[in-house]
C-alpha positions in Angstrom: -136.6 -179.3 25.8 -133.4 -181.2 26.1 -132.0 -184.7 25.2 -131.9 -185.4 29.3 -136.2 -184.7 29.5 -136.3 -186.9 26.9 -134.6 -189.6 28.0 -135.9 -189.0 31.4 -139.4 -189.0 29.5 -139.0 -192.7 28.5 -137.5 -193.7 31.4 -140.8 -193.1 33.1 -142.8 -194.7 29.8 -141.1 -197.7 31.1 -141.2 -197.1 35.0 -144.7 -196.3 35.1 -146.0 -199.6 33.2 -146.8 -198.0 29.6 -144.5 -200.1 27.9 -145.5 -203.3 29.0 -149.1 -202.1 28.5 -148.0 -201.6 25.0 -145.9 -204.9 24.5 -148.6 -206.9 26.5 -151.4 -205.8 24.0 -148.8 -206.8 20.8 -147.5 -210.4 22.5 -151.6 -211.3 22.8 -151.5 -211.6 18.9 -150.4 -214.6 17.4 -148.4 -213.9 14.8 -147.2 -217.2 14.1 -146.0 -217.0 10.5 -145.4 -220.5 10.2 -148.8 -221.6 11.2 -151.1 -222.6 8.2 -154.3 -220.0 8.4 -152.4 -216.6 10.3 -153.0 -214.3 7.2 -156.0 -212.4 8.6 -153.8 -212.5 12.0 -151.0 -211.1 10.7 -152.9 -208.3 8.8 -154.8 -207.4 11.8 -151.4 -206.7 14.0 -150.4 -204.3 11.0 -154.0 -202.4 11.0 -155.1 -202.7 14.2 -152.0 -202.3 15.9 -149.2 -200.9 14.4 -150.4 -198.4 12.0 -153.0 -196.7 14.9 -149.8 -196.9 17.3 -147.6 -195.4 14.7 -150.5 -192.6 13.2 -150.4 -191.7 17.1 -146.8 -190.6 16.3 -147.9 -188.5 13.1 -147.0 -191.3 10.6 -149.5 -191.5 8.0 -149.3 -195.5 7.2 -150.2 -197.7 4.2 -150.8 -201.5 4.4 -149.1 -203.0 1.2 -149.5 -206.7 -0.2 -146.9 -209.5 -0.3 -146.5 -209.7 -4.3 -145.2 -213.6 -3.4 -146.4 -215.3 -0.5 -147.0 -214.9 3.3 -148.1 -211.8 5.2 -148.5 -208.2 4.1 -146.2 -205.2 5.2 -146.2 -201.9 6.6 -144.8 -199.1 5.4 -145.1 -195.8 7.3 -143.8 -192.3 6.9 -143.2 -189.4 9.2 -141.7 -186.5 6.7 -140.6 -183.5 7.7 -138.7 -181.9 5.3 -135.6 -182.2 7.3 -132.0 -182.8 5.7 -132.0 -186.7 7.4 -133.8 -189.6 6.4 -133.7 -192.6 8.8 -135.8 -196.3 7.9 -136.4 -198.6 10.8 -137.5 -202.0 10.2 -139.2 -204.7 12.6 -141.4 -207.8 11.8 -144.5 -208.8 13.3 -144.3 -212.4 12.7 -143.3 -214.6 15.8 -142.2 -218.4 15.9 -144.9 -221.0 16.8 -146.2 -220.7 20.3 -145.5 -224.3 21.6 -147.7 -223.3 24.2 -147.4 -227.3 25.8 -144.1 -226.0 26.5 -143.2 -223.3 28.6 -143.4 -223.2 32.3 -146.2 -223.5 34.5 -147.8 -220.4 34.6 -146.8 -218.8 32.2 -148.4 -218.4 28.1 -146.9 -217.4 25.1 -149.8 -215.1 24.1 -150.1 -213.2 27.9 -146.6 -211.0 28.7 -145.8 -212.2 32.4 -143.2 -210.7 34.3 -140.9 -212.6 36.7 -138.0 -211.0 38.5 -136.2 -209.4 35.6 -137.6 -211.2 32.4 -140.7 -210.1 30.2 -142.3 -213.2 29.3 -144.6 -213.6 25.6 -143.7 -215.3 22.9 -141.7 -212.2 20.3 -140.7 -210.1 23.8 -137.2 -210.4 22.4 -138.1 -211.7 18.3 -139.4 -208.8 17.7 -142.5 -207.2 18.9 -140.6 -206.1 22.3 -137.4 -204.5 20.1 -139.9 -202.3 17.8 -141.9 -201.4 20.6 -138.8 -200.1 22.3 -138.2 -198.1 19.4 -141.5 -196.8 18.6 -141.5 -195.7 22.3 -138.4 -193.7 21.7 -139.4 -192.1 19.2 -142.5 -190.9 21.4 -140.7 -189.4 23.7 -138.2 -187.3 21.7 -141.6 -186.0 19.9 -143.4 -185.2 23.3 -140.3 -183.4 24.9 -139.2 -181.6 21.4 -142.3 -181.4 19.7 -140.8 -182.5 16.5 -138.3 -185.4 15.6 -136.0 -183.4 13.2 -135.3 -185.8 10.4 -137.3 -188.0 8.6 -139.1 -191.3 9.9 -139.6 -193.9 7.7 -140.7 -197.2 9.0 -141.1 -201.2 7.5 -142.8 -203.8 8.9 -143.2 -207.0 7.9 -145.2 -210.1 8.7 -142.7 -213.1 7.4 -139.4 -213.3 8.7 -139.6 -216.0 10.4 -140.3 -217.9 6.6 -137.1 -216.3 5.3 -139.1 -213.2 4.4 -140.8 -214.3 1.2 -141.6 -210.9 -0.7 -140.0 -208.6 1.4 -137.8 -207.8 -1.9 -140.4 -207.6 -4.3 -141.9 -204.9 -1.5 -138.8 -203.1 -1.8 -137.9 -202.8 -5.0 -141.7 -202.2 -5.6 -141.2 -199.2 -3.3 -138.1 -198.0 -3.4 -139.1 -194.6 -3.8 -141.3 -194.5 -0.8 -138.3 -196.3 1.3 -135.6 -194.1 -0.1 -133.9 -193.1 2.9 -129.9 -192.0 4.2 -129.4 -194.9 6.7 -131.1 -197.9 8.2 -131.3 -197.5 12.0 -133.2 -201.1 12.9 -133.4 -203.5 16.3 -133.4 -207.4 16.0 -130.9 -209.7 17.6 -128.9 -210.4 20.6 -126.5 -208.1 22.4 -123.3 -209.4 22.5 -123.3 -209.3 26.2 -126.7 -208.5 28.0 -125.2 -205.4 30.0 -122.9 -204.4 27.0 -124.7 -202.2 24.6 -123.9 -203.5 20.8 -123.8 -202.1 17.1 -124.1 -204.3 14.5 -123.7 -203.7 10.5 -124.9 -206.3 8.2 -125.3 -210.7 9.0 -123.7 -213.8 8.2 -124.8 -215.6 5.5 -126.5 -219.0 5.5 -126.5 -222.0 2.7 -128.5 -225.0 3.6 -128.1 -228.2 1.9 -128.5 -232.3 2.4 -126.0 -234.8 2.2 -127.0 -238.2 0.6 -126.0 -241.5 0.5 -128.6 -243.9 -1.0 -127.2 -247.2 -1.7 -130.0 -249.7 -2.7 -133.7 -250.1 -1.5 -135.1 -251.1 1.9 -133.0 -252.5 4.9 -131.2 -255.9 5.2 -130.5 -258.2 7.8 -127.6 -257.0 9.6 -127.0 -260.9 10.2 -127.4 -262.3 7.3 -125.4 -259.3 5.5 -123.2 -257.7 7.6 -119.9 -257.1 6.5 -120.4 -257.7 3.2 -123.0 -254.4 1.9 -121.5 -251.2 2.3 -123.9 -249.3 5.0 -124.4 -245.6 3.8 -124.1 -244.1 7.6 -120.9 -245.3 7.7 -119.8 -244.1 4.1 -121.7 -240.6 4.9 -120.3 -240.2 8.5 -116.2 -240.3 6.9 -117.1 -238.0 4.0 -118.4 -235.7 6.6 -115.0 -236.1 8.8 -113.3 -235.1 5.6 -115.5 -231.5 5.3 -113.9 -230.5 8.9 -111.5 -231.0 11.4 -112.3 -233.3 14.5 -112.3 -230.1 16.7 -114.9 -228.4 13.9 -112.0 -226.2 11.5 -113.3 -226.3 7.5 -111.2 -228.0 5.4 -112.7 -226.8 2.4 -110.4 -223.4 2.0 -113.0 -222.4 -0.7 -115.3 -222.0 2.3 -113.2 -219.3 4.1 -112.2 -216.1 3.4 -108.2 -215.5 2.0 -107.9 -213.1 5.5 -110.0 -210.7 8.1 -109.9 -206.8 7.2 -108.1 -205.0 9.7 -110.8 -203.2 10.7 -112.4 -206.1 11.5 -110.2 -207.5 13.3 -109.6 -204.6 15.6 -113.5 -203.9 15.9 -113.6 -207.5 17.6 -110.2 -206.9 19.8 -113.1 -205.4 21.6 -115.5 -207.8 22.0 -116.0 -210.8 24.2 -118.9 -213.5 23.2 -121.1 -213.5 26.6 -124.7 -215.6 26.5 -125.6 -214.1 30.1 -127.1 -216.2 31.8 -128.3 -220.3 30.6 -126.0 -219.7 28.0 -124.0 -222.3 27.3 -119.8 -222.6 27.9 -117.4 -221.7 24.9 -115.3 -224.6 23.5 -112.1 -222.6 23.2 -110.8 -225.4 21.0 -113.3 -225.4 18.5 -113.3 -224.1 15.1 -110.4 -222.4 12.9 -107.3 -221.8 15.0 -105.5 -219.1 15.7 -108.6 -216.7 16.2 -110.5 -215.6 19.2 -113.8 -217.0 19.9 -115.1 -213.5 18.8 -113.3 -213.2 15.3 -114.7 -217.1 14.7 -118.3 -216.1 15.0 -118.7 -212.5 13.8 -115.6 -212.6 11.2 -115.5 -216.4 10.0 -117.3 -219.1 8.6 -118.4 -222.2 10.1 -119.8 -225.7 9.3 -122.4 -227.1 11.3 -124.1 -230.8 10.3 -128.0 -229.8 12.2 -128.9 -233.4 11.6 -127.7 -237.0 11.0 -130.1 -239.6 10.3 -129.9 -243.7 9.0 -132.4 -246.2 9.6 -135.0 -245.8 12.3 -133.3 -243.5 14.9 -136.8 -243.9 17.0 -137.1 -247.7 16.6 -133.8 -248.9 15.6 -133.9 -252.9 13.9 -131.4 -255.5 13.1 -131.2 -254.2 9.3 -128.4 -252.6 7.4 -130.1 -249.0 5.7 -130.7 -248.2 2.4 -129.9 -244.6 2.9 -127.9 -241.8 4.8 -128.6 -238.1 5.4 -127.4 -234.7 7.2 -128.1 -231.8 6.7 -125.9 -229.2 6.7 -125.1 -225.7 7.2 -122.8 -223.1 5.8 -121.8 -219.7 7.8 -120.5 -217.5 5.8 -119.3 -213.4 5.4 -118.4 -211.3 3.7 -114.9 -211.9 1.3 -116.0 -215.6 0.0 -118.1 -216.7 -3.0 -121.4 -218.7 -2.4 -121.9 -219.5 -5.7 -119.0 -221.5 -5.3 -119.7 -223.5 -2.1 -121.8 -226.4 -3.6 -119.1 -226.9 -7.0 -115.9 -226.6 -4.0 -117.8 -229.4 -2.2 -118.2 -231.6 -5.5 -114.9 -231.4 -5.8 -113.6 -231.7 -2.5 -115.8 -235.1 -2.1 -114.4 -236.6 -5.4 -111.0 -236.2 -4.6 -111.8 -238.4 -1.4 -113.4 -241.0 -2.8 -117.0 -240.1 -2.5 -118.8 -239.7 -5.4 -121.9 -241.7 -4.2 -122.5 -238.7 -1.6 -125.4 -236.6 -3.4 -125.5 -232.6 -2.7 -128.8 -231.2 -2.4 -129.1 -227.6 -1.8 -132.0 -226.3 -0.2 -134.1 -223.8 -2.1 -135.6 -221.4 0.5 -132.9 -221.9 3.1 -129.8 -219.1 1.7 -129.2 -215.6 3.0 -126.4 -213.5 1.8 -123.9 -212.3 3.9 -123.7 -208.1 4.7 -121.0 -206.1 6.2 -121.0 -202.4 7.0 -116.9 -201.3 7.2 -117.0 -200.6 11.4 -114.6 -197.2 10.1 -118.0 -196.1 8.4 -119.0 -192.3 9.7 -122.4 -193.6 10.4 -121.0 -196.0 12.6 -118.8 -193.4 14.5 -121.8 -191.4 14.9 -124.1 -194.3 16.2 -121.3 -195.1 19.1 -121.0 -191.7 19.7 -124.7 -191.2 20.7 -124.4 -194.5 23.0 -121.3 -193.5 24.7 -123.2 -190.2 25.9 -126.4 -191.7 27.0 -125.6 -194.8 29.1 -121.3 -193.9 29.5 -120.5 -197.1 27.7 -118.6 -198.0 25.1 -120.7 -200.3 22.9 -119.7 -203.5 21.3 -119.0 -202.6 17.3 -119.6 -206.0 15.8 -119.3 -206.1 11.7 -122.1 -208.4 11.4 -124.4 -210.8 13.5 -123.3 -213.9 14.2 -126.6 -215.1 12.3 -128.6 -214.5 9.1 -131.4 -211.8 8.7 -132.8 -210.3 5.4 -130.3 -207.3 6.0 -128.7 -207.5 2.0 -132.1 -206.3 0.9 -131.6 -203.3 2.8 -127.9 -203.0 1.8 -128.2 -203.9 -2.1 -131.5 -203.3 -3.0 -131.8 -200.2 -1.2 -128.3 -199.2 -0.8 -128.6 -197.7 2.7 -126.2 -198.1 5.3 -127.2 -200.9 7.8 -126.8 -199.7 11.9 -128.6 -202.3 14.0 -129.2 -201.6 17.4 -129.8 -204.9 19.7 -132.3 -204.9 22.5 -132.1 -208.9 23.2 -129.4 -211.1 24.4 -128.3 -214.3 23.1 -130.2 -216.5 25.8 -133.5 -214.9 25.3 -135.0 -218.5 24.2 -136.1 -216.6 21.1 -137.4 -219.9 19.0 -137.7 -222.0 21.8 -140.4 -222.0 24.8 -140.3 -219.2 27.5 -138.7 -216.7 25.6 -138.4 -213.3 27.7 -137.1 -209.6 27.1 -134.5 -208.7 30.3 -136.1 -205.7 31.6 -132.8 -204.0 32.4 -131.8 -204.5 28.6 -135.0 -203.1 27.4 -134.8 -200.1 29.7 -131.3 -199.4 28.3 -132.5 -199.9 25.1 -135.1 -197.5 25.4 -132.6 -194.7 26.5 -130.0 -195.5 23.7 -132.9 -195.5 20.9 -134.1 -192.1 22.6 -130.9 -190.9 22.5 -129.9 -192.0 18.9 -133.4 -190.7 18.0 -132.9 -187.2 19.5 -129.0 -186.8 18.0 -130.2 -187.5 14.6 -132.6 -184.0 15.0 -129.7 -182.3 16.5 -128.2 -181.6 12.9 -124.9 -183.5 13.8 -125.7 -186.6 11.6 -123.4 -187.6 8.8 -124.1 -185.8 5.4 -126.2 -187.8 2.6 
């Protein structure tokens, strides 16, 4: 009965085939969120999946409705009257298949191993990091017969739709998901052989740019050089918004200066992809910080799309009309509610008051940071060091946006996420895979974590 049986007990979960066994039976649902008609799929990977794979564990489980829209949730409980409470949170719900897509042989709905890489689509986004941790958790019961702390666990089916109703389920609940700390898996590594902490997300603002000048085309011929054309117009007011290597120019946009303990949690860290991933511009973005402090402590800008005219059939004509959409990074220490009046502004002042700002509704997540000094986080690195000897990456937020303020704010728990993926997983894109060394590592830091929290060393309530 010790942490090394344990460990050695997953090890062997994962050597012997049962994890894949158990991932391969969760990838052949399709979960896809975003597909028009998946309710009754969705709600069948919560009760015919999770919650007997979870009761298996001694959870008792309830199935709960989305009071909004989208997919239902799952909220299980193992309690045993310990001093600890821990939530873990995963989602069910997978990006569309795009089965055309991936490589001969292989299907998003069938996990396929090749060399190192788990093949299915959510092997990586998310169905492969829950499993990992629902495996964990199996194998501190079976070697100590007990967890002791408190399980809670929360599931949901719409993530990948900006989790409608996941709110309303929490606040709805709050009692039932009243726990000391959020101990959760989604997300890349920072580097896939580097073991990685993260405590809260970026946030993200959405919105269009829009120059619409008159209606329909005209002759480029007959009226060139004489009627304004909007891509043109739109194309210098989005010069002005940031530099010509990528820095913001709107200083509303940025934060007034880095924490110190942020900055010396990211002294630490180097942004790897592995392998596919693409090569750092060391010139891009604000100067003066390293490329780790510009994605994990900054804010950027990023214009996702430009379009004027008829991009796929392009004619002799002068448009009516100019968009890009647009996207806003942001952390903690700046003020979203003041992005879209900055940019007004900003746009005024340089002579563009025909460019129209159109936020998008359903596109915004707030930004979260955990302080990396916080004794949960100590503890969390703690565990890591002693199970795999390394020291893991301690980054204050991801990189990107997940519905991580609800657990924060609405909940107030402290937020300890736990990677299993890596940042060239193809997680929204054909052929996305889980690196089986990752998820064996992953499996021996969640068992790990898992078995210290029962230990009685965990940071007071």
């Amino acid at each position: 009965m010790t942490r090394e049986a344990a460990i050695a007990a997953v090890e062997a979960h994962f050597d012997e085939g049962q994890f894949a066994a158990d991932l391969a039976r969760r990838v052949a649902i399709a979960t896809e969120s975003q597909v028009e008609g998946r309710g009754p799929t969705l709600a069948a990977y919560l009760s015919d999946e999770i919650a007997p794979s979870l009761e298996r564990l001694g959870f008792s489980a309830e199935i709960v409705d989305n009071p909004v829209r989208g997919g239902p949730a799952l909220i299980a409980e193992r309690d045993e009257g310990a001093a600890v409470t821990v939530l873990g949170y995963g989602h069910g719900d997978v990006i569309r298949g795009l089965e055309p897509q991936w490589h001969e042989g292989l299907s998003p709905w069938e996990l396929t191993r090749r060399g190192d890489r788990l093949y299915g689509r959510g092997t990586a986004d998310n169905k492969g990091q829950h499993s990992i941790n629902f495996a964990a958790l199996g194998a501190v019961l079976q070697t100590r017969g007990r967890l002791g702390f408190n399980a809670k666990y929360l599931i949901e089916t719409g993530e990948e739709i900006g989790s409608p109703g996941l709110r309303e389920i929490c606040r709805n609940h709050k009692d039932k998901l009243a726990a000391d700390v959020l101990i959760a898996s989604d997300g890349p590594r920072l580097a896939p052989e580097r073991p990685t902490i993260f405590l809260g997300a970026r946030g993200a603002m959405n919105f269009d740019l829009v120059v619409e000048l008159r209606e329909g085309g005209h002759h480029s011929g007959n009226w060139g050089g004489l009627l304004a054309n909007p891509g043109v117009i739109l194309a210098h007011a989005l010069a002005t918004i940031a530099s010509e290597k990528g820095a913001i120019r709107i200083r509303e946009w940025v934060p007034s200066h880095m924490p110190n303990s942020v900055r010396i949690a990211l002294a630490d860290c180097t942004v790897e992809g592995g392998e596919d991933a693409p090569e750092i511009d060391p010139d891009w973005g604000e100067p003066g910080l390293t490329p780790s402090e510009k994605v994990f402590g900054w804010c950027s800008f990023e214009i996702l799309a430009f379009t004027t005219g008829n991009p796929e059939n392009p004619v002799n004509a002068i448009p009516p009309k100019a968009t890009a959409t647009c996207q806003i990074r942001f952390v903690v220490g700046v003020d979203p509610e003041g992005f879209m009046p900055a940019l007004r502004r900003h746009l005024d002042a340089h002579g563009f008051p025909m460019v129209r700002i159109e936020p998008w509704k359903k596109a915004y997540f707030p930004a979260t940071r955990l302080d990396p000094d916080h004794d949960w986080v100590r503890w969390a690195a703690r565990s890591i060091v002693a199970t795999t000897g390394k020291r893991p990456a301690i980054l204050p937020n991801l990189g990107g946006s997940l519905p991580n303020d609800i657990f924060a704010h609405d909940l107030g728990l402290p937020t300890i996420w736990v990677p299993h993926s890596y940042a060239s997983c193809s997680q929204h894109a054909p052929n996305e895979h889980l690196l089986a060394p990752v998820a064996r590592e992953g499996l021996r830091v969640m068992t790990g974590i898992y078995w210290d929290l029962g230990e009685g060393g965990a940071p007071s309530a």
